[in-house]
MARTIKE-244379 format. One record per residue (C-alpha): residue in one letter; x, y, z. Coordinates in steps of 0.5 Angstrom, whole numbers, plus 2048, in hexadecimal, padded with zeros to 3 digits. Last residue first. Layout:
BEGIN
aXYZ;...
This chain:
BEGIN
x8F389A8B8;x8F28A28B9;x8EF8A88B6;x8E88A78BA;x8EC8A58C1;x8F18AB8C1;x8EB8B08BE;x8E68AD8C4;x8EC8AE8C9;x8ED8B58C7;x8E68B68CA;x8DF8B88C7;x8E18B98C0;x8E28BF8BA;x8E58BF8B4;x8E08BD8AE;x8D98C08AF;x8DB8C68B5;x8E18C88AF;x8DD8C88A9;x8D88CB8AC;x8DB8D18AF;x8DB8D68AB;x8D38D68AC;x8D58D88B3;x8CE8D78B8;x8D18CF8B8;x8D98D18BA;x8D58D58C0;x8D18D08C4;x8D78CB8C3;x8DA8D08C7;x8D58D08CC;x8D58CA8CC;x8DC8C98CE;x8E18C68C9;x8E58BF8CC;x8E88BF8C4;x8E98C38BD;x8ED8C08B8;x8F18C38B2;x8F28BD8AD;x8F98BE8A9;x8F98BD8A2;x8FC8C48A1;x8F68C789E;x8F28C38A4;x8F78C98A8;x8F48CF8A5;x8ED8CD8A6;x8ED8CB8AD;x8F18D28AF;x8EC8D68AB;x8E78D18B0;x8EB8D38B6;x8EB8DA8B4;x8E48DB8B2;x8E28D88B9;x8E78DD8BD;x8E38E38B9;x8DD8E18BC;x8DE8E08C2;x8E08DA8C6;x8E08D88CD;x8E38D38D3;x8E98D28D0;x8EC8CD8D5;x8E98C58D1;x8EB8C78CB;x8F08C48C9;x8F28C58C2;x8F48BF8BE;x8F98BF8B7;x8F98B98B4;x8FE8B88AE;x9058BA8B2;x90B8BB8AF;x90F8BF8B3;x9148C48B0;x90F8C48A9;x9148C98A5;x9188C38A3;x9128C089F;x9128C489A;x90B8C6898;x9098C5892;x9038C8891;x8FC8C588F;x8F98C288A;x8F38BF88A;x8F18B888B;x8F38B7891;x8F48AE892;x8F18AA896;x8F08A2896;x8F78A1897;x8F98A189D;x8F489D89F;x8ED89D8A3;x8EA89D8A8;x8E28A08A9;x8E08A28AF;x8DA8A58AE;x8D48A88B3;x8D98AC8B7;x8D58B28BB;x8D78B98BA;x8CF8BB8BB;x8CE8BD8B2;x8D08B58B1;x8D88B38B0;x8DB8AF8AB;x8E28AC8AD;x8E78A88A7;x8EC8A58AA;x8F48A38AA;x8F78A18B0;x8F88A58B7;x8FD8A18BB;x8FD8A28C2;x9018A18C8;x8FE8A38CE;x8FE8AA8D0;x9028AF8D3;x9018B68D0;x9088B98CC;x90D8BD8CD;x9148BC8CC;x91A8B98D0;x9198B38D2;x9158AF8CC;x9118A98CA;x90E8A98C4;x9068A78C3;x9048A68BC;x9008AA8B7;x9008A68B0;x8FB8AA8AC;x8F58A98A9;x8F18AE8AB;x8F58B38AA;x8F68B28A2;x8FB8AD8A0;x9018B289D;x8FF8B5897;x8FF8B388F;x9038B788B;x9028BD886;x9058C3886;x9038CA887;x90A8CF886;x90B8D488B;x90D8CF890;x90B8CF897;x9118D189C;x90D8D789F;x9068D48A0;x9098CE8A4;x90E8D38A8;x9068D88AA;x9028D28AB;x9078D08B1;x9068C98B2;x9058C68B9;x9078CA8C0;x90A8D18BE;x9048D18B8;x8FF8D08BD;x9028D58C2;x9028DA8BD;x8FB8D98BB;x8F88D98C1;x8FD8E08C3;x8F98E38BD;x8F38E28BF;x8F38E38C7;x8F08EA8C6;x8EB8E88C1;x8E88E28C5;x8EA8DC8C7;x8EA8DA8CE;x8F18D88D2;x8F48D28D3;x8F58D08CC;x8F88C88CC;x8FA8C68C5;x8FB8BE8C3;x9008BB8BD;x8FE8B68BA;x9048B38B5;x9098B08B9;x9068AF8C1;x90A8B28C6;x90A8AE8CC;x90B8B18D4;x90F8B08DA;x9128B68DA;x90C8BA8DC;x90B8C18DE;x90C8C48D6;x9098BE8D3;x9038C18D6;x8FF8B98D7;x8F98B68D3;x8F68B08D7;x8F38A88D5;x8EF8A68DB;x8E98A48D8;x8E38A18DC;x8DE8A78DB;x8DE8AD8E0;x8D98B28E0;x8DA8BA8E0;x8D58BF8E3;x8D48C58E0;x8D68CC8E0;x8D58D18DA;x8DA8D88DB;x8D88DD8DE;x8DE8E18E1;x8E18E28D9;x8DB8E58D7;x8DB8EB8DC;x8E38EC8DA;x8E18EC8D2;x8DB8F18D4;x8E18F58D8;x8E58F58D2;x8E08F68CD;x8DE8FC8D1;x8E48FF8D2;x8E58FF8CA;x8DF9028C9;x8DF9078CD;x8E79098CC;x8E59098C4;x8DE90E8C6;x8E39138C9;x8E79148C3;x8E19138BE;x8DD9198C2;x8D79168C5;x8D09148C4;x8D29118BD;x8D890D8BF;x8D590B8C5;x8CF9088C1;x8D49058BC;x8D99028C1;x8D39008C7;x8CF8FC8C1;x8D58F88BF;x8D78F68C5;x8D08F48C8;x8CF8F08C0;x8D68ED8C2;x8D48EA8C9;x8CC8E88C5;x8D18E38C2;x8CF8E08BA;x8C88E28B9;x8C88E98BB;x8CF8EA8B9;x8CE8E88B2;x8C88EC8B2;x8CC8F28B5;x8D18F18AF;x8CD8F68AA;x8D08FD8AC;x8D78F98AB;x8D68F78A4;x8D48FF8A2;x8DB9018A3;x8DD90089C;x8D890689A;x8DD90B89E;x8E090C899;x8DA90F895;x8D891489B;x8E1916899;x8E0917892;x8DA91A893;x8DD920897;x8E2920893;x8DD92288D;x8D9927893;x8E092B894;x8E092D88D;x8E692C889;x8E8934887;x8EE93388B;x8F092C887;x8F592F882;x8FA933887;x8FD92C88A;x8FE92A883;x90692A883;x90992A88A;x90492688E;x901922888;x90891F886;x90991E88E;x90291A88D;x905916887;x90C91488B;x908912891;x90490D88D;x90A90A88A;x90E90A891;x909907894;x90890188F;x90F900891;x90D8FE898;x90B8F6894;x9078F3890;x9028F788E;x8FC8F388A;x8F68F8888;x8F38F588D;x8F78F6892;x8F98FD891;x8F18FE891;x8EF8FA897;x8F58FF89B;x8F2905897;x8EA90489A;x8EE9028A1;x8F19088A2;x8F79068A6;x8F990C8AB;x8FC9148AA;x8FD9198B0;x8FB91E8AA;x9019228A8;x9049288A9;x90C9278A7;x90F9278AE;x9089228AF;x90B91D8AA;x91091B8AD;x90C9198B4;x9069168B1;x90B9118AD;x90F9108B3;x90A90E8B6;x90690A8B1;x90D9068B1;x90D9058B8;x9079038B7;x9078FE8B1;x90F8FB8B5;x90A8FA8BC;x9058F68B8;x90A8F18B4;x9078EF8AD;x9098E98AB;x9088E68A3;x9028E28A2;x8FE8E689C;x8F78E68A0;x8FA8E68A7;x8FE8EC8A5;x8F98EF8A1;x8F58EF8A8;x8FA8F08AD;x8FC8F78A9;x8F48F98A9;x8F38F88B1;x8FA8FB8B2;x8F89028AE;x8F29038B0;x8F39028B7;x8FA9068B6;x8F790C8B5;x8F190B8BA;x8F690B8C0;x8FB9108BE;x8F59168BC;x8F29138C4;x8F99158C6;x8F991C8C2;x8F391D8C5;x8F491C8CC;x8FB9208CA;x8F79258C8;x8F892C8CC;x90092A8CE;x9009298C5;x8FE9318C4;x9039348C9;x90992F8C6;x9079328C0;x90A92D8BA;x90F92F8B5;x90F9308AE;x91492E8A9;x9129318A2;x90C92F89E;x90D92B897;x90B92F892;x90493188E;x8FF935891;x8F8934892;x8F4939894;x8EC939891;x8E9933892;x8E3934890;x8DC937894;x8D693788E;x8D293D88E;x8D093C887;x8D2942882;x8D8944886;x8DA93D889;x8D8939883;x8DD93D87F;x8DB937879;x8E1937875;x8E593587D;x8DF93287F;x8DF92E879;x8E792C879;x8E692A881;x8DF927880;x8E2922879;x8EA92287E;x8E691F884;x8E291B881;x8E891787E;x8EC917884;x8E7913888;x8E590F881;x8EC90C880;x8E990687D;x8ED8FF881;x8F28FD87D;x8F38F587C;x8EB8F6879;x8E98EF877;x8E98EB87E;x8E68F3882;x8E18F287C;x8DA8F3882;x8DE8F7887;x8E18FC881;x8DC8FC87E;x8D58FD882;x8D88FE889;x8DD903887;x8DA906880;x8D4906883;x8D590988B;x8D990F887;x8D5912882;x8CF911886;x8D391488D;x8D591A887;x8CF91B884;x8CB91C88B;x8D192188D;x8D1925887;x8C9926888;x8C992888F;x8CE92C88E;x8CA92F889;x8C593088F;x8C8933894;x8C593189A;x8C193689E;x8BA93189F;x8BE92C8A1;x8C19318A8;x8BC92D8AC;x8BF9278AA;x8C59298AC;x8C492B8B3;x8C19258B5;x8C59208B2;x8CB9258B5;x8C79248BC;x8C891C8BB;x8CF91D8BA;x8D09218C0;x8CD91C8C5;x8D291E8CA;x8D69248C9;x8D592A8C4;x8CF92F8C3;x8CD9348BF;x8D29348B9;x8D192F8B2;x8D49328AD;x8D09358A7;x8CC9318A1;x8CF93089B;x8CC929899;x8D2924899;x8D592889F;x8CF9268A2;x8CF91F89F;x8D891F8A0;x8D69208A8;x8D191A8A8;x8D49158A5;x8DB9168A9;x8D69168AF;x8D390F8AC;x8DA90C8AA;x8DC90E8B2;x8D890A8B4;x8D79048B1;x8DF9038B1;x8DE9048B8;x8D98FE8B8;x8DD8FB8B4;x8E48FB8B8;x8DF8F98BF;x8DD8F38BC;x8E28F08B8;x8E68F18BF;x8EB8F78C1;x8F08F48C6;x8F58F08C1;x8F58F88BE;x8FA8FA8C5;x8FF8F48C3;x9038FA8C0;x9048FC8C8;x90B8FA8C8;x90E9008CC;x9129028C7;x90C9028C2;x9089068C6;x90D90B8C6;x90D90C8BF;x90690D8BF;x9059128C4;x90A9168C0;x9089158BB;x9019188BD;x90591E8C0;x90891F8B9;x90091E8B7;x8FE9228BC;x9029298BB;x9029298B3;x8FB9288B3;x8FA92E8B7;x8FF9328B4;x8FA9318AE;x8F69348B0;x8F993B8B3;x8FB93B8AB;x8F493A8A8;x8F09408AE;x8F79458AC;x8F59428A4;x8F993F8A0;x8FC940899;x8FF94789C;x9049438A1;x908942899;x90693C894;x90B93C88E;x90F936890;x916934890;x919939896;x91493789C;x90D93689D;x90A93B8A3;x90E93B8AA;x9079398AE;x90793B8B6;x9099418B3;x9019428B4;x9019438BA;x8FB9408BE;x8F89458C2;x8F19458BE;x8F193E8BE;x8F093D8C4;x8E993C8C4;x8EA9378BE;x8EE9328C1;x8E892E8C2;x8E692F8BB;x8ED92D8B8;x8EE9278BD;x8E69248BA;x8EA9268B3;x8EF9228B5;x8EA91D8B7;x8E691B8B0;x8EC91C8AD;x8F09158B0;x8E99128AF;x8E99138A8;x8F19128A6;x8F69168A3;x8FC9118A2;x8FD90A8A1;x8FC90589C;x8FE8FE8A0;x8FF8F889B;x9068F789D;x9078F78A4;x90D8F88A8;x90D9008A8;x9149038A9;x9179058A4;x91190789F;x90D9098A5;x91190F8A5;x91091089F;x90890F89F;x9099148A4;x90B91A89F;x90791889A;x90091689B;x8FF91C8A2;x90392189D;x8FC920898;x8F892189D;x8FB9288A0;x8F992A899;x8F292B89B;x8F39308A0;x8EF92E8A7;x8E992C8A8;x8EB9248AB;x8E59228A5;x8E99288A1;x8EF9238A1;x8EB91E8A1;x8E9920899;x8EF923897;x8F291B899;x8EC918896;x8EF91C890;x8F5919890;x8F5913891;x8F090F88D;x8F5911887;x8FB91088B;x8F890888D;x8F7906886;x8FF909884;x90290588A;x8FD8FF888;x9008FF880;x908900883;x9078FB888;x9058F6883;x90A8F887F;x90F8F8883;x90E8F0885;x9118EB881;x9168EE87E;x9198F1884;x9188EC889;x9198F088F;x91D8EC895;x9228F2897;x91D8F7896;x9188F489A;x91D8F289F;x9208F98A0;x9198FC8A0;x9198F88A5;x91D8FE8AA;x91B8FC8B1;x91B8F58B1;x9228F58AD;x9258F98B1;x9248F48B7;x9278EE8B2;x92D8F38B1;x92E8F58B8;x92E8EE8BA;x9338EC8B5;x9378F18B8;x9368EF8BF;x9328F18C6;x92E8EB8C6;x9328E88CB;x9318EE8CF;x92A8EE8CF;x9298E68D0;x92E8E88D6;x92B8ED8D9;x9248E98D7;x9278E38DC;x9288E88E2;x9228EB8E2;x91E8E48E2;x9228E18E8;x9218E88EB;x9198E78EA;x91A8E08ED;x91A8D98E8;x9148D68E9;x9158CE8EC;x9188C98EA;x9138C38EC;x9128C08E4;x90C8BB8E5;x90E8B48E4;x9088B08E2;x9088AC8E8;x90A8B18ED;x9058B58EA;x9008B38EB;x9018B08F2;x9028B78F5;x8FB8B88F1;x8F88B38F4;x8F68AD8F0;x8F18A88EE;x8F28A18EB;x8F28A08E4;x8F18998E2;x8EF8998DA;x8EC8988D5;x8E989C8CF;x8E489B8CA;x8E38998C3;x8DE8928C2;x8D88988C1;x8DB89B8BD;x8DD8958B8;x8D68938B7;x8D489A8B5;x8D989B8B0;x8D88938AE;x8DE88F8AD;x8E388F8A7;x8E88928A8;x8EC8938B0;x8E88928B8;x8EB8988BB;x8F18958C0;x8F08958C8;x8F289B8CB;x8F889A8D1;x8F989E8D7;x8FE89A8DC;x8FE89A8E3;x8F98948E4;x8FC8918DE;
């Protein structure tokens, strides 16, 4: 007995909540020990850490070991999943759908695509290469399905900060740089002005050269770079850079004259300045066509198709169909000769021929070019995690950036924007209910069509109409100027970050303010990371203990209940390998959801977490926690707003049913069948914001699955952090305990 752990058995039915708290305790003898002691009686493993040359010589042999057809195949199968989307794709069921959101998305395409190529101020036709060319070749490549990639707004913004900082050069740049449009197409070098084509060399050159980047990136791994930018970090530079864009589409908007003077530091704000003063010089009419526009544009989008979005299947067209109302009216109306009104002139049909970067231009902009890289996959990384977390299906982050390199690299020869995710597109191709990579092609198809066919009709399109068009898409932003009220109340740590990002952002170029903001969390994180909260902790009478399974041999698996340690705080940049860990360790979310049948079927569930069965098993080889034998019947725990039990309620098995229906899950995807899944966490020492949301997204997507998502040994700082997020009230009310010991004896018999 004195060597020996034994928990008394809970008092069963019948008896007083209350009363049967507090007979339950813990006895046992446990006599101190040193470490050396520890672990001789648990059995610590004593092997030792293999050598760096140990290490070499095993990953020479994994290599050649993998060095086979089958390998090859399954490698091929990575880097080309279009082959497995094509091979899986149900036709029937699903290219109507793909058909309806490709032509949703074409018709917002293209002219938001005019619209950011003139915000990157070169030729409008350029757009319409950045959504064909590159949507290509992230067709081949590109493992998300919901991602509607082309010319984007941030990516425009800095290719028209390079063009400007490339503009004292100009003047010695030749113009063969850009080899014109090939055979197939009526337009000629004389379609585009010296200053155009000198331009347009400059896109070329730092969109391959951001390829590049890009694609040598994804050699080395770094995918894994979005995992560093926090919530609050991505909304304050989306924040940012919404504002800029704002601002230039409102000059532009109004007719007013290019901003020049001054370039450096706080240049934005001399812009305000500059554009303020030069009001009095605006154009009304253009001024006229634009309020009409934004209107126009703003009700139809949030009034109708927000508002009907379950009784409209296909979105209005409202982008296009303004375009087409002022294009036709201007064309009538000579609204350049009679009102001043600046349009777009030139825009030939055709596909470009081959052009070639200049090696001189891209040694001048590698900073930028680098920067362009960084920003590009941002966008793109951050919108393909989330369509895929939302219709579970897996995106691998070093694939989405080699895919979005090779897709700035290809479309560079044929004169297109480094292309991005545009957000407002991506939400619009899954609303509209894409299925799969198919819808690219729709919408590809339909702006080809408007590149060799229609090109011409929109060069009486005034510039101010995509102008609007591009304020109004920037409405969907307006979410992350609002976040600061939840940072203020939720973590001052995030508030900080958010502040720094859209403060920097502004003060300097949109480059040099994302190397800032990212610094500035990390050294901020590394800050926090070194204060953690301190205490002194008590001893009680209790002697039963939880070991690494990894360490020692001597342990007992319990059936049913399965306990995850973390060893590390949990915040943005260690979010995705939590849940990797976790799903490794317990039940793997993503092997549940996939194997769930289509058909919704009626049954009633296995017994609910609380009443289940969990019994200590003895076992030599896998990992477990040492602890005394322990069976966990069928209870029914209530909690009060402090965490602390109040009722314990026993009951049978068949006292409670779900009522709802459910998937029916085949019981063969379930490797381990646990109904209790227990986070120590005891070694996290914070939590942010977006590590809370995620513990509670977890929380409510394994009670879905009859399994009970329990938090245990939390800090108060971290107690502190689930109650600021109202997302977490569930979770905090329901699944979070003082020890694991408490969760044993409240759950056992």
């Amino acid at each position: 007995m004195s060597e020996e752990q034994r928990v008394e058995p809970m008092i069963a039915g019948g008896i007083d909540a209350s009363a049967s708290a507090e007979k339950r305790s813990i006895r046992s003898v446990y006599h101190g020990l040193n470490l050396a002691e520890h672990d001789e009686r648990y059995g610590r493993s004593t092997t030792r850490d293999a050598t760096a040359s140990t290490k070499y010589r095993k990953f020479l042999r994994r290599s050649a070991s993998q060095c086979t057809a089958s390998a090859f195949k399954r490698w091929l199968l990575r880097r080309l999943p279009v082959v497995d989307a094509l091979r899986t794709y149900r036709l029937k069921a699903w290219i109507v759908s793909d058909i309806v959101a490709g032509l949703s998305v074409a018709v917002v395409t293209v002219p938001q695509c005019l619209g950011f190529a003139k915000l990157a101020n070169v030729p409008a036709i350029l757009g319409l290469y950045s959504s064909f060319f590159p949507v290509l070749v992230y067709f081949v490549f590109g493992s998300s399905r919901h991602v509607s990639i082309g010319s984007m707004a941030f990516c425009s913004l800095m290719v028209a900060e390079t063009i400007r900082k490339q503009g004292l050069g100009l003047d010695t740049m030749p113009a063969s740089n850009y080899n014109g449009t090939n055979d197939t197409t009526e337009a000629s070098d004389s379609m585009f002005t010296p200053e155009e084509i000198r331009k347009i060399s400059v896109v070329v050159s730092v969109s391959f050269l951001a390829g590049a980047f890009q694609i040598l990136m994804s050699v080395f791994r770094l995918g894994i770079l979005v995992s560093f930018m926090s919530e609050a970090f991505v909304s304050g530079y989306m924040a940012a850079g919404a504002i800029r864009i704002m601002t230039i589409q409102i000059r532009n908007m109004f007719g007013l004259p290019p901003i020049s003077g001054y370039s450096g530091p706080g240049e934005y704000f001399y812009g305000v300045f500059f554009m303020l003063r030069s009001l009095p010089n605006a154009n009304l009419f253009e001024v006229l066509i634009s309020v009409l526009s934004v209107v126009t544009l703003a009700v139809v989008k949030t009034c109708v198709n927000e508002r009907f979005a379950r009784r409209i299947k296909v979105p209005i067209p409202i982008d296009f169909i303004v375009v087409i109302i002022f294009t036709t009216a201007s064309h009538f109306g000579q609204f350049e000769e009679k009102f001043g009104v600046e349009i777009l002139k030139t825009v030939p049909k055709g596909i470009p021929a081959v052009t070639v970067p200049s090696i001189g231009i891209m040694s001048s902009c590698v900073y930028d070019a680098f920067m362009l890289a960084i920003v590009a996959y941002t966008t793109l990384g951050i919108m393909a995690k989330l369509l895929s977390q939302r219709h579970n299906y897996p995106v691998d982050n070093d694939q989405e950036l080699l895919a979005n390199g090779l897709s700035a690299l290809g479309g560079a020869f044929f004169c297109s924007i480094a292309p991005s995710a545009s957000p407002p597109r991506t939400l619009l191709m899954e609303s509209s209910g894409g299925r799969t990579q198919v819808a690219y092609i729709v919408s590809s198809v339909v702006v080809l069509l408007t590149m060799v066919v229609f090109a011409p009709f929109f060069q009486p399109l005034p510039v101010c109409v995509l102008c609007s068009i591009i304020f109004v898409a920037c409405f969907p932003l307006f979410p992350h100027f609002l976040v600061w009220s939840q940072y203020r109340k939720t973590n001052l740590y995030d508030l900080a970050i958010y502040a720094v990002s859209i403060t920097m952002n502004l003060v300097f170029e949109l480059d040099t303010g994302l190397l800032i903001g990212m610094g500035f969390s990390l050294v901020l994180v590394h800050i926090r990371m070194q204060k953690p909260d301190t205490g002194r902790l008590a001893v009680n009478d209790g002697d039963v203990i939880f070991l690494d399974e990894k360490h020692y041999s001597k342990s007992r698996s319990m059936k049913n209940l399965s306990i995850f340690r973390f060893e590390s705080p949990l915040y943005f940049a260690t979010l995705e390998v939590f849940v990797e860990e976790l799903n490794k360790y317990t039940v793997s979310l993503s092997s549940l959801k996939s194997r769930m049948t289509e058909v919704k079927v009626q049954k009633v569930p296995a017994p609910i977490p609380t009443e289940a069965d969990v019994s200590m098993s003895s076992t030599d080889d896998e990992n477990s926690c040492s602890k005394p034998e322990v069976d966990i019947e069928k209870t029914s725990v209530r909690e009060n707003e402090e965490g602390n039990i109040r009722n314990v309620v026993c009951s049978s098995h068949n006292e409670h049913h779900i009522k709802k229906e459910e998937f029916a899950v085949d019981s063969r995807c379930e490797e381990r069948n646990f109904k209790i899944i227990v986070v120590d966490c005891s070694a996290i020492s914070f939590l942010d914001t977006s590590g809370a949301k995620t513990l509670a997204r977890l929380h409510n997507e394994y009670s879905q699955f009859n399994i009970r998502f329990l938090l245990a040994n939390c800090c108060s700082g971290f107690v502190d952090q689930l109650k600021r997020v109202d997302e977490c009230k569930n979770l905090f009310a329901e699944s979070v305990y003082p020890s694991i010991h408490d969760i044993i004896v409240l759950f056992g018999n």
